[in-house]
Backbone bond lengths (Angstrom), bond angles and torsions (degrees), N, CA, C in turn:
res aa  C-N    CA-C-N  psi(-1)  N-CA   C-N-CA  omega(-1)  CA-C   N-CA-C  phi
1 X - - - 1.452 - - 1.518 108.94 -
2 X 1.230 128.54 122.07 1.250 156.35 -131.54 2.391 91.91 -119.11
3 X 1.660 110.51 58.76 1.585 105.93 177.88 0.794 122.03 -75.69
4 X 1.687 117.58 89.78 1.710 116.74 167.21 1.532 110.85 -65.85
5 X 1.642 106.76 151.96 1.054 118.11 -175.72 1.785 123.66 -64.66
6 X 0.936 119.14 -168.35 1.202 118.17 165.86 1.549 141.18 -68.45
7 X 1.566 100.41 -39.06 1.259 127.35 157.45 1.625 109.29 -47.80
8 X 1.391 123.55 -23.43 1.498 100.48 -158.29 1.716 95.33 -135.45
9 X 1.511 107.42 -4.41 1.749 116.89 160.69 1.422 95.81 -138.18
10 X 1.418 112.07 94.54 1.558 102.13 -172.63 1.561 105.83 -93.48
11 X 1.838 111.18 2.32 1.737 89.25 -177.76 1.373 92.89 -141.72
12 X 1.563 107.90 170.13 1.779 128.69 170.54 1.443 103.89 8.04
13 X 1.538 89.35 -79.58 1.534 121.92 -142.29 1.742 87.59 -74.91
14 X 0.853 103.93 -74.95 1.723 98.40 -171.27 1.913 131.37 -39.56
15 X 1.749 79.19 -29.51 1.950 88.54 146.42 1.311 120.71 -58.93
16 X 1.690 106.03 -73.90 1.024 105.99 -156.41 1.926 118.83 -66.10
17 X 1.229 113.16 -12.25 1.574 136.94 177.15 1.553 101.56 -65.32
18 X 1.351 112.32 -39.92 1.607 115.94 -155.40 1.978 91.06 -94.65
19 X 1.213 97.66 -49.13 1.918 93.66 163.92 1.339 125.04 -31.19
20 X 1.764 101.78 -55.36 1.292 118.62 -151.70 1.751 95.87 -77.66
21 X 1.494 113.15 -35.56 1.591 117.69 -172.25 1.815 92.83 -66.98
22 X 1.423 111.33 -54.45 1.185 104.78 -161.52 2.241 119.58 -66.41
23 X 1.068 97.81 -17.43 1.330 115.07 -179.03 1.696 84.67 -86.59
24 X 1.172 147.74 -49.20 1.392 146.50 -153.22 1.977 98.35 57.79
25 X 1.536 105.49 79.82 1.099 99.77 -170.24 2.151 95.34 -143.66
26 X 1.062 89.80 106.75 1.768 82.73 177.14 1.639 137.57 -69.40
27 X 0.850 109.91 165.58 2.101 105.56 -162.75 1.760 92.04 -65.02
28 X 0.988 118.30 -24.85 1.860 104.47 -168.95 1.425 90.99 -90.19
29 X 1.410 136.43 -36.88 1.553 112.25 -167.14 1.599 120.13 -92.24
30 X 1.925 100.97 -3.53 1.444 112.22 159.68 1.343 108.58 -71.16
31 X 0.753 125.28 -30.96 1.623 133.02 -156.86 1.554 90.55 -84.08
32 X 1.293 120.13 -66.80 1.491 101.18 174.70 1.709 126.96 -61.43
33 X 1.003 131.05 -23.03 1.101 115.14 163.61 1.509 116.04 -86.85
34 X 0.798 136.57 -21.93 1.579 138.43 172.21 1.530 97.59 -67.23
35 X 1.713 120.63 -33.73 1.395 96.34 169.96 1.457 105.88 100.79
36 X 1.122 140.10 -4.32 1.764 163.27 136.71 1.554 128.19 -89.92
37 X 1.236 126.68 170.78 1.382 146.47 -144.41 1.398 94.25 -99.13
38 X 1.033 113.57 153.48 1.999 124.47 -155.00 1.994 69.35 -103.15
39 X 1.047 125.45 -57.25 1.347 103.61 171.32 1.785 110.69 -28.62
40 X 1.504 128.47 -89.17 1.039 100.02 -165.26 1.563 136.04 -85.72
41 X 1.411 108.88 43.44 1.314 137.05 155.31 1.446 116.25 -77.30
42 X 1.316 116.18 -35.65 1.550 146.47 -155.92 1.788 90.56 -93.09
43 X 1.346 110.48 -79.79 1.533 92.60 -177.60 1.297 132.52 -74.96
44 X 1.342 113.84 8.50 1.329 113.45 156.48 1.352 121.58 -83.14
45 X 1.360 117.87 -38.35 1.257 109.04 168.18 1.856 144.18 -67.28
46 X 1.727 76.55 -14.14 1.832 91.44 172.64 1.379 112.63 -82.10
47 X 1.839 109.79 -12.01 1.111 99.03 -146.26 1.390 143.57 95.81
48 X 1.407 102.82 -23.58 1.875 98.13 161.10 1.392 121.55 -72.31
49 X 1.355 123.89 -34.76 1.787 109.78 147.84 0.954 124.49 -76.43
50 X 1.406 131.74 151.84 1.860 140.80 152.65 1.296 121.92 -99.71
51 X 1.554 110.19 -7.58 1.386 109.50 -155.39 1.723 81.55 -137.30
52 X 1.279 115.72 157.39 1.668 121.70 144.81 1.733 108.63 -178.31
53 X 1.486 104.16 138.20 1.628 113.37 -171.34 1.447 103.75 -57.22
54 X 1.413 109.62 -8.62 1.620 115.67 -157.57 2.153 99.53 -86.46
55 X 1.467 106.23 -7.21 1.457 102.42 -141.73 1.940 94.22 -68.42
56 X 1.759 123.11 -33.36 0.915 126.45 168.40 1.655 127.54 -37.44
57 X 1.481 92.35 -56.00 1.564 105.34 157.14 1.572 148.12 -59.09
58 X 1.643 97.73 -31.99 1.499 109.86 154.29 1.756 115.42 -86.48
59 X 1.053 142.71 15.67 1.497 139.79 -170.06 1.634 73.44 -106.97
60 X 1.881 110.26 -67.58 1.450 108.77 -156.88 1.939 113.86 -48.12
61 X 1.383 98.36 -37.44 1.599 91.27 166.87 1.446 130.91 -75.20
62 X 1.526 111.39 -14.30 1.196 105.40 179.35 1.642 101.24 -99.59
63 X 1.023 126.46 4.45 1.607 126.92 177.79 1.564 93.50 66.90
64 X 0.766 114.35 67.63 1.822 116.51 178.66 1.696 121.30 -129.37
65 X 0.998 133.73 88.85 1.983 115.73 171.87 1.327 99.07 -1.93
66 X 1.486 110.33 155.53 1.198 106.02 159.91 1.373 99.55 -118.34
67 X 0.962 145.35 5.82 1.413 144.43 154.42 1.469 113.17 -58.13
68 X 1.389 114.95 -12.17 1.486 118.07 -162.47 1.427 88.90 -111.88
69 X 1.240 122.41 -42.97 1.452 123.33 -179.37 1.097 118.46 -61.57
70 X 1.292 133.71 -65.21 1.808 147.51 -179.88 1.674 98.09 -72.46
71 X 1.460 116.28 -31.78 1.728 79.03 -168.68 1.264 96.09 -129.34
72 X 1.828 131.74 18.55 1.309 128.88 -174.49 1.800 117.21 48.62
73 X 1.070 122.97 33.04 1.724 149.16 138.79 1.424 101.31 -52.66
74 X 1.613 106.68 102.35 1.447 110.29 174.57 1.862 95.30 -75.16
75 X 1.099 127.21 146.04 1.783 150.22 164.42 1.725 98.67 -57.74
76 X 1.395 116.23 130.00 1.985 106.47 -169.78 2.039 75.39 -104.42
77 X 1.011 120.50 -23.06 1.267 113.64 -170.36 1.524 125.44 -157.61
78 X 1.412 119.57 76.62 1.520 117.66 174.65 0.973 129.77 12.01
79 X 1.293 114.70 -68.88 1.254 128.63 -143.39 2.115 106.35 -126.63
80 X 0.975 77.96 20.75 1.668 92.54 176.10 1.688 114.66 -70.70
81 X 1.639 117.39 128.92 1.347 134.29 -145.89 1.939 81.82 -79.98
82 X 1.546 109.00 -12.51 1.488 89.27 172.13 1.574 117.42 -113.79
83 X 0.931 129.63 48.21 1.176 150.20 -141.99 1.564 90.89 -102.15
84 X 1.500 104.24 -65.17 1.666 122.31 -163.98 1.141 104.48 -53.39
85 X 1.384 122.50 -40.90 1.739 126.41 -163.16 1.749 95.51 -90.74
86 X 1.159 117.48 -20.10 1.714 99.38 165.90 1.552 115.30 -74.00
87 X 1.633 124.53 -39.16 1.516 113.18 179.62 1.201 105.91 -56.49
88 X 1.267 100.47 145.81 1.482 126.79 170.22 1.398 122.86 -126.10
89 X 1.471 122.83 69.27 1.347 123.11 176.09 1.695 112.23 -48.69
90 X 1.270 99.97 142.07 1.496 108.34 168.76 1.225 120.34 -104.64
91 X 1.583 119.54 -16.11 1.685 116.47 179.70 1.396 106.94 -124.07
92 X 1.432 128.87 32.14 1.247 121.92 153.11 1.642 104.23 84.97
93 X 1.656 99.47 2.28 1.859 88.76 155.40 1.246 121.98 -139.79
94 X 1.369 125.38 161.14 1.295 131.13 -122.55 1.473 81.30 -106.40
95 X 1.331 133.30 164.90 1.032 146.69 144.86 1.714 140.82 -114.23
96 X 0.959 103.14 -36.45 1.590 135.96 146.54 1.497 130.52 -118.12
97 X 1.053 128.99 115.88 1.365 128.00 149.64 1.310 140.09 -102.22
98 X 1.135 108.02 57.97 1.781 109.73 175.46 1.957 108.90 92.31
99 X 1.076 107.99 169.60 1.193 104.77 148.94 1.081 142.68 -86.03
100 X 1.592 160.99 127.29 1.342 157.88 -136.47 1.763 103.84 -114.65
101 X 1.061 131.61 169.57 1.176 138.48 -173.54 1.442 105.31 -169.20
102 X 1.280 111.92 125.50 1.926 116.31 166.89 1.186 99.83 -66.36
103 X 1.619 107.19 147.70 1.632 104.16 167.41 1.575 107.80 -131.90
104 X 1.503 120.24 -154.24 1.569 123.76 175.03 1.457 88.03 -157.24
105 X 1.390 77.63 164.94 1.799 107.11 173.37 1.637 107.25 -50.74
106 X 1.069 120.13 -15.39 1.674 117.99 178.20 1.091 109.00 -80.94
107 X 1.650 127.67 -33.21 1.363 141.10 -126.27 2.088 91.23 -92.62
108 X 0.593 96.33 104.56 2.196 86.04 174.69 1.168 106.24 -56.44
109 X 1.739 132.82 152.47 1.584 127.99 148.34 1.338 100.40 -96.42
110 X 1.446 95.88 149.26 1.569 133.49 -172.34 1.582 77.98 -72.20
111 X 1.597 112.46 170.13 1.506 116.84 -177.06 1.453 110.33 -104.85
112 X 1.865 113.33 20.33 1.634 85.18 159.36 2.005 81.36 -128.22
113 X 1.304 136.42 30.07 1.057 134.24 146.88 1.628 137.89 -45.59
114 X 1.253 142.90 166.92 1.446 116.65 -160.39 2.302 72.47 -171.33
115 X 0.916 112.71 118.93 1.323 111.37 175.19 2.044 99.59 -105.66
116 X 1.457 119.02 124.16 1.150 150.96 -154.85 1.626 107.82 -110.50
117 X 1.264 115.29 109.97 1.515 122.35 -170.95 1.855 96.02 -73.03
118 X 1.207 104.41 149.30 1.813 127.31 -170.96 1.109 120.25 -94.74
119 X 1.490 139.89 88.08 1.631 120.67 -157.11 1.773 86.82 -85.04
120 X 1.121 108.32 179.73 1.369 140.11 -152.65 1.741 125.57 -178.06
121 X 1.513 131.23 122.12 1.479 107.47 155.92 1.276 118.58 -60.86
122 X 1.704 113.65 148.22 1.145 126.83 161.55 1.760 120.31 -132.40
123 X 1.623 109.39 117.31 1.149 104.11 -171.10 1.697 113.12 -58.73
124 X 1.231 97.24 154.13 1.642 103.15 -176.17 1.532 114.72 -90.12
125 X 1.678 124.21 125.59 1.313 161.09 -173.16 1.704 76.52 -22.74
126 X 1.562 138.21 -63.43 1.777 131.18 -146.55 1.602 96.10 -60.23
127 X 1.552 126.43 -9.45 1.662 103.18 -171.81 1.494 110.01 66.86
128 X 0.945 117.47 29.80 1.565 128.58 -164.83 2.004 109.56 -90.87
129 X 1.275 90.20 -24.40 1.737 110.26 -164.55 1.445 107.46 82.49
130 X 1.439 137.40 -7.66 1.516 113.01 151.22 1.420 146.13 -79.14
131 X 0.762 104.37 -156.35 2.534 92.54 -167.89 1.593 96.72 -160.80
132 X 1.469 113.09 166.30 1.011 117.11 -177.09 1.546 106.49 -142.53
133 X 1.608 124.97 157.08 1.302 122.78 165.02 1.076 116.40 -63.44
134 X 1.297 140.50 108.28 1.426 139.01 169.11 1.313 118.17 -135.15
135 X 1.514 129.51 141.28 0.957 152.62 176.98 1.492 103.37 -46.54
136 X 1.309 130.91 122.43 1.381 146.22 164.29 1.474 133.28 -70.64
137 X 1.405 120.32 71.69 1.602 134.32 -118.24 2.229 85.09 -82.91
138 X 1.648 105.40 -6.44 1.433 101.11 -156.48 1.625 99.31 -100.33
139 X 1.196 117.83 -10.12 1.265 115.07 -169.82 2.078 103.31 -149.44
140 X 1.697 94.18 138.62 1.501 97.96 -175.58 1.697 115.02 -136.30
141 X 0.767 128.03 114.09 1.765 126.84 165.96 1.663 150.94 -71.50
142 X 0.966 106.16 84.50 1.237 140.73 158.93 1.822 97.82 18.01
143 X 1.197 119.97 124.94 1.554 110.76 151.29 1.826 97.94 -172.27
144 X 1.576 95.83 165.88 1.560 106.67 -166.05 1.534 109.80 -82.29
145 X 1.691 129.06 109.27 0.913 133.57 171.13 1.591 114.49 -11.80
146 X 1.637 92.41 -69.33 1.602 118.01 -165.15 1.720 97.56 -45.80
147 X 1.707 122.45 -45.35 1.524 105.44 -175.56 1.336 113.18 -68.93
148 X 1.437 102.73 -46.06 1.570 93.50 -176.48 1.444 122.52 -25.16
149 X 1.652 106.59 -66.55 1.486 120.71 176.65 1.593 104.53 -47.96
150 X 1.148 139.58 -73.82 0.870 126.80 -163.45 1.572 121.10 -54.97
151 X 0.962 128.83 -41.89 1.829 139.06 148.84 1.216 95.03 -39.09
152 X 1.620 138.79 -8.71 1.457 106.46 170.36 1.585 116.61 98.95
153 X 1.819 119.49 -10.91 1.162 133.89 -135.03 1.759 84.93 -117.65
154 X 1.467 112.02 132.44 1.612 107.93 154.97 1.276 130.35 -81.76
155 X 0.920 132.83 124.60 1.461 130.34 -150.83 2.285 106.03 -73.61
156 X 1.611 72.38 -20.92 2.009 80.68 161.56 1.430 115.72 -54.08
157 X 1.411 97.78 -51.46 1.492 116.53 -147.30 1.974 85.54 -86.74
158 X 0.954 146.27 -13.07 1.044 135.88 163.04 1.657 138.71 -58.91
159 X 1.188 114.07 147.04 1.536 117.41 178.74 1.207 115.62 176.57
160 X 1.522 125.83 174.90 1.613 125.15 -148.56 1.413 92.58 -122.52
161 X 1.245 116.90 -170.09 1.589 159.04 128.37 1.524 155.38 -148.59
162 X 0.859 107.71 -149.26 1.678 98.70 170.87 1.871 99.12 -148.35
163 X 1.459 105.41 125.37 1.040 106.22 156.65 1.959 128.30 -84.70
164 X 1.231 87.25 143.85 1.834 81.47 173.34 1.501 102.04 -141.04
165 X 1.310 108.50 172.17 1.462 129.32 -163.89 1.660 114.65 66.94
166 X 1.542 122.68 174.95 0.951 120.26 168.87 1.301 140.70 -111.04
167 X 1.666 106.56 38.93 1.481 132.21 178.83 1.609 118.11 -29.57
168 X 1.790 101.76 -31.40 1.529 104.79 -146.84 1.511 104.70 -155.42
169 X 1.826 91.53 27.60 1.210 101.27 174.46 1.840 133.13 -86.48
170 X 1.188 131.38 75.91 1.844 89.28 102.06 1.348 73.16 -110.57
171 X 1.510 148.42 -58.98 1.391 123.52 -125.45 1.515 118.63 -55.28
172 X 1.366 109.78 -42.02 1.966 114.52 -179.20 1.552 95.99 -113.04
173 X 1.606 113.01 123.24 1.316 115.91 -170.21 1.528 93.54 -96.25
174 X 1.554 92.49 163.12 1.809 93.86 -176.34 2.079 93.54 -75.46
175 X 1.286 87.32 169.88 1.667 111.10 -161.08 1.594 108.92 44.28
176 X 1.633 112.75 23.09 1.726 79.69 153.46 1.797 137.94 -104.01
177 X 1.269 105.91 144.78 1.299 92.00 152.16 1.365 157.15 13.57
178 X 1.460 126.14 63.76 1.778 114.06 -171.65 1.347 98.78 -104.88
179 X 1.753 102.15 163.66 1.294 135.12 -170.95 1.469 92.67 -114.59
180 X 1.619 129.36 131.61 1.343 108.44 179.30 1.974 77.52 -144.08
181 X 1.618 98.90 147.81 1.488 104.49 -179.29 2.011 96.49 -123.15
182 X 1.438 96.29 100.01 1.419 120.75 179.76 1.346 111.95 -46.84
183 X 1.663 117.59 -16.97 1.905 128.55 -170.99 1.358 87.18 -94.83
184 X 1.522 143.50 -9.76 1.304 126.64 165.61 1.366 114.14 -90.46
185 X 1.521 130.43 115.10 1.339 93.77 150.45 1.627 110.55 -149.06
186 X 1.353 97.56 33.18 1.483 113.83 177.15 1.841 102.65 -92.01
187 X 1.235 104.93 141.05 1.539 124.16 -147.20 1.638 98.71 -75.55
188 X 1.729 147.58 93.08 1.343 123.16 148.85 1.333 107.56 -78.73
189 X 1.481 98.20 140.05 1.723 97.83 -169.25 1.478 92.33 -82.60
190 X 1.695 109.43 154.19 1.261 130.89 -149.09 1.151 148.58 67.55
191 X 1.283 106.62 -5.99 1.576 133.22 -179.77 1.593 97.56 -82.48
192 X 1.610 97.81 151.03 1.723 100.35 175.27 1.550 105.19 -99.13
193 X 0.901 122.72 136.75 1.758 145.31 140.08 1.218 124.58 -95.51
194 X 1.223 91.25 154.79 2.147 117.68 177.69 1.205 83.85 -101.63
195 X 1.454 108.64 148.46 1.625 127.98 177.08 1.097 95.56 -142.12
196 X 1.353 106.89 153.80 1.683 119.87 153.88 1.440 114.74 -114.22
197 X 1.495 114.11 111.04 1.396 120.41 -170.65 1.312 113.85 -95.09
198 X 1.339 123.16 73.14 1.684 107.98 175.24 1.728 99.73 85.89
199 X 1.066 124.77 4.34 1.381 124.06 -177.06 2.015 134.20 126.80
200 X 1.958 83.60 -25.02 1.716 107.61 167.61 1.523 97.82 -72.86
201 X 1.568 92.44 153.48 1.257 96.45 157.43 2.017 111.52 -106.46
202 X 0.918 113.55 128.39 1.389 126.20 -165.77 1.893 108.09 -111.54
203 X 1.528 92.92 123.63 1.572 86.33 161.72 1.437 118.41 -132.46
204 X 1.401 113.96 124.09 1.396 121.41 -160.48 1.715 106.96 -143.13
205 X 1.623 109.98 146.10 1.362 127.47 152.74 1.370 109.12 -43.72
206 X 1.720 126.31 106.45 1.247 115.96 166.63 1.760 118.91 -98.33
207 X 1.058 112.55 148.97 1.884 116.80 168.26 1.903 101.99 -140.61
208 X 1.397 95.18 161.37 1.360 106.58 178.99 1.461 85.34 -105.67
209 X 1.249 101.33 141.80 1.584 145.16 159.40 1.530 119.57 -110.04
210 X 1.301 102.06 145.82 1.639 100.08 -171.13 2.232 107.11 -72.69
211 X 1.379 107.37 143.21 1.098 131.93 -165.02 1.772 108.05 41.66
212 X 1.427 115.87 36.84 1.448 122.58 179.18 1.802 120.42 -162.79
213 X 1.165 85.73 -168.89 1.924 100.83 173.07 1.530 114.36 -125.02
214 X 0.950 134.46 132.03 1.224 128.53 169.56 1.957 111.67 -125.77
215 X 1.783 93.77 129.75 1.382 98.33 -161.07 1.802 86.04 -113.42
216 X 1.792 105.29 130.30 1.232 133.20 -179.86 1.991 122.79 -105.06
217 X 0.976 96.59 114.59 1.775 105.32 167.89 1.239 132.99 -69.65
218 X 1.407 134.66 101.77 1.586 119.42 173.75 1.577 106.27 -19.27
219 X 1.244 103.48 -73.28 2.045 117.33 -157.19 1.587 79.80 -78.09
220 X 1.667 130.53 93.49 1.040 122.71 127.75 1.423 149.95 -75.09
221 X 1.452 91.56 10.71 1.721 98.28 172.55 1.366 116.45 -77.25
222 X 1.391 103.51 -30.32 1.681 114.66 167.15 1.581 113.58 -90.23
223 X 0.880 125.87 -30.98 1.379 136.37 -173.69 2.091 122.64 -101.85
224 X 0.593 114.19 100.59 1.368 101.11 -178.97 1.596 102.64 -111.68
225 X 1.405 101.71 148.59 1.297 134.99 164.76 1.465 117.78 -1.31
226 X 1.744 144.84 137.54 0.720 118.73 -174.90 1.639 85.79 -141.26
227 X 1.549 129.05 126.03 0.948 131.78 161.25 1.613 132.88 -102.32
228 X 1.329 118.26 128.51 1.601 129.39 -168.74 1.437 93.12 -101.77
229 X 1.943 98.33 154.21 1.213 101.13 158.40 1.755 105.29 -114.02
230 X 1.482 126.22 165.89 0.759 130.68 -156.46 1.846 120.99 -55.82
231 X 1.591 96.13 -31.09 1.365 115.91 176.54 1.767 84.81 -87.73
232 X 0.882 155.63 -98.04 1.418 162.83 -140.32 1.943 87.85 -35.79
233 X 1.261 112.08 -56.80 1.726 114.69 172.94 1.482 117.16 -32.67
234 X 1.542 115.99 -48.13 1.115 135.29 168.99 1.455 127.24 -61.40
235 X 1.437 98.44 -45.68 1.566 106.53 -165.09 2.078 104.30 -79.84
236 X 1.309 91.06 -35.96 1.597 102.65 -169.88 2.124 96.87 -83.37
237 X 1.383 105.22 -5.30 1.973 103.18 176.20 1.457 97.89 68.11
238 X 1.546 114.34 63.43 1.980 109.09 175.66 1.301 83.39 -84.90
239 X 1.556 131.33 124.89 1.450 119.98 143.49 1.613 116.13 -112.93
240 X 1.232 109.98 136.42 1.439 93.76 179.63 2.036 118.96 -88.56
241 X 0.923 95.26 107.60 1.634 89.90 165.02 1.259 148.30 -31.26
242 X 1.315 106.08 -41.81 1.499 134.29 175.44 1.510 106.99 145.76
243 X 1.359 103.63 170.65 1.885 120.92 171.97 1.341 105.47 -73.46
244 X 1.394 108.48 142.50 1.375 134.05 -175.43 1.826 107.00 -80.86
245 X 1.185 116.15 104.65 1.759 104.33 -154.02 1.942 92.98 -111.77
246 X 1.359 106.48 -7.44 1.591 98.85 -175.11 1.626 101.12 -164.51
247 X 1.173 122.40 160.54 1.414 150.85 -179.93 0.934 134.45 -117.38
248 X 1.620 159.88 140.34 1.112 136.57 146.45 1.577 115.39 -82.80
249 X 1.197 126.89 170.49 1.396 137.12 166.56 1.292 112.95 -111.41
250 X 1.014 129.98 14.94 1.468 120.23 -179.31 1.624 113.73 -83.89
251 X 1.711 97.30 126.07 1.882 95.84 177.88 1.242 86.02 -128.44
252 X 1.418 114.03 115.75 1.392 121.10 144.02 1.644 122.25 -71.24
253 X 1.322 97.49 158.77 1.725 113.98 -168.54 1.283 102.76 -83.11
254 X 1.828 119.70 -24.50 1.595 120.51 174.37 1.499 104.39 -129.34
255 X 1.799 105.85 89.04 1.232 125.10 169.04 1.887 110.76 -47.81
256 X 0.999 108.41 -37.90 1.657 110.21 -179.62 1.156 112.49 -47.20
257 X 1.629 124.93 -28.61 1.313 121.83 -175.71 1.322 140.61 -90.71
258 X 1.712 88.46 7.11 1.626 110.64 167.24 1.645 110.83 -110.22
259 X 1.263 117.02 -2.01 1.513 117.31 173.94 1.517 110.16 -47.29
């Protein structure tokens, strides 16, 4: 992400315009992942809003500071260990949390650290060709107690994954990083969840539909819509895991080395 200063995007809209070009991300598919009305995507970007509770939620989809977004605060350093304690969500969702790090049983936690179990498929012992969501007892991820809490998040109720494929690409790149909070798992439509579908692990835009669920893709040009009925939820094992509360952005140039 390419943060011009203030001097040269001095307002809202001209941030959030220059995000949206640089992400190549359009006002209706921000709007669904931010979780609000392509309307008020629309007047913020013209400029008839200055303000919106939503702006936490559009930075987190556009992978953007939001210090850089709302107040044009160029970032002196990405990835700075104080980074976390400058966001300031206003609607209770997170957009960044820190940087993450794999660790091992050698590795010490710092004392406001909180190490986060890794779900994963795992094919099942019958040789059958099915898999199951299960906790990844060999590998754990790193994150700062102190954000959790402050995101609102119990650090119980916390845990990771790995996304793959490109369902929900650009915003969640395949092999990154999720944050999933296991104390959510009551449905706001538009919000992302981890599911366990029959044994996949699935991450999708959920909404309620009448006598059903309907599970949604960022990249719906490739992906379209998939609607359940309430017994079909059942019959096919939709469980939801929890809400998807954070991301990483990291794309390496040699994907092989996260296989």
């Amino acid at each position: 992400m390419n943060y011009l200063d203030k001097s040269q995007l001095p307002t809202l809209a001209d941030r959030l315009n220059h995000a949206m070009s640089e992400r190549d991300i359009k006002q209706e598919s921000l709007a669904v992942a931010a979780g609000c009305t392509q309307a008020s995507i629309q007047k913020l970007s013209s400029g008839k809003s200055k303000k919106s509770r939503f702006l936490p939620a559009i930075a987190r989809a556009l992978q953007v500071d939001i210090d850089w977004l709302e107040l044009g605060e160029t970032p002196t350093d990405q990835f700075s260990s104080d980074r976390s304690r400058r966001l300031r969500p206003k609607d209770g969702t997170p957009f960044v949390l820190g940087e993450i790090s794999p660790w091992d049983d050698l590795t010490p936690l710092d004392d406001d650290e909180v190490a986060l179990p890794l779900y994963k498929e795992v094919e099942i012992a019958s040789g059958l060709g099915r898999s199951s969501v299960q906790i990844d007892e060999g590998r754990k991820v790193r994150f700062s107690s102190y954000t959790l809490r402050k995101a609102g998040i119990d650090p119980g109720n916390a845990a990771c994954a790995t996304n793959t494929g490109n369902s929900n690409h650009p915003l969640i790149l395949d092999r990154a990083t999720l944050g999933i909070d296991k104390g959510m798992t009551k449905i706001i439509d538009g919000q992302v969840y981890a599911l366990d579908h029959d044994g996949l692990l699935r991450i999708k835009f959920l909404y309620r539909i009448p006598g059903g669920l309907r599970l949604r893709s960022f990249n719906r040009d490739e992906y379209e819509d998939e609607d359940y009925t309430f017994e079909q939820v059942m019959e096919q094992r939709i469980q939801i895991i929890g809400r998807v509360f954070w991301w990483s952005t990291l794309n390496p140039s040699n994907t092989s080395l996260l296989a």
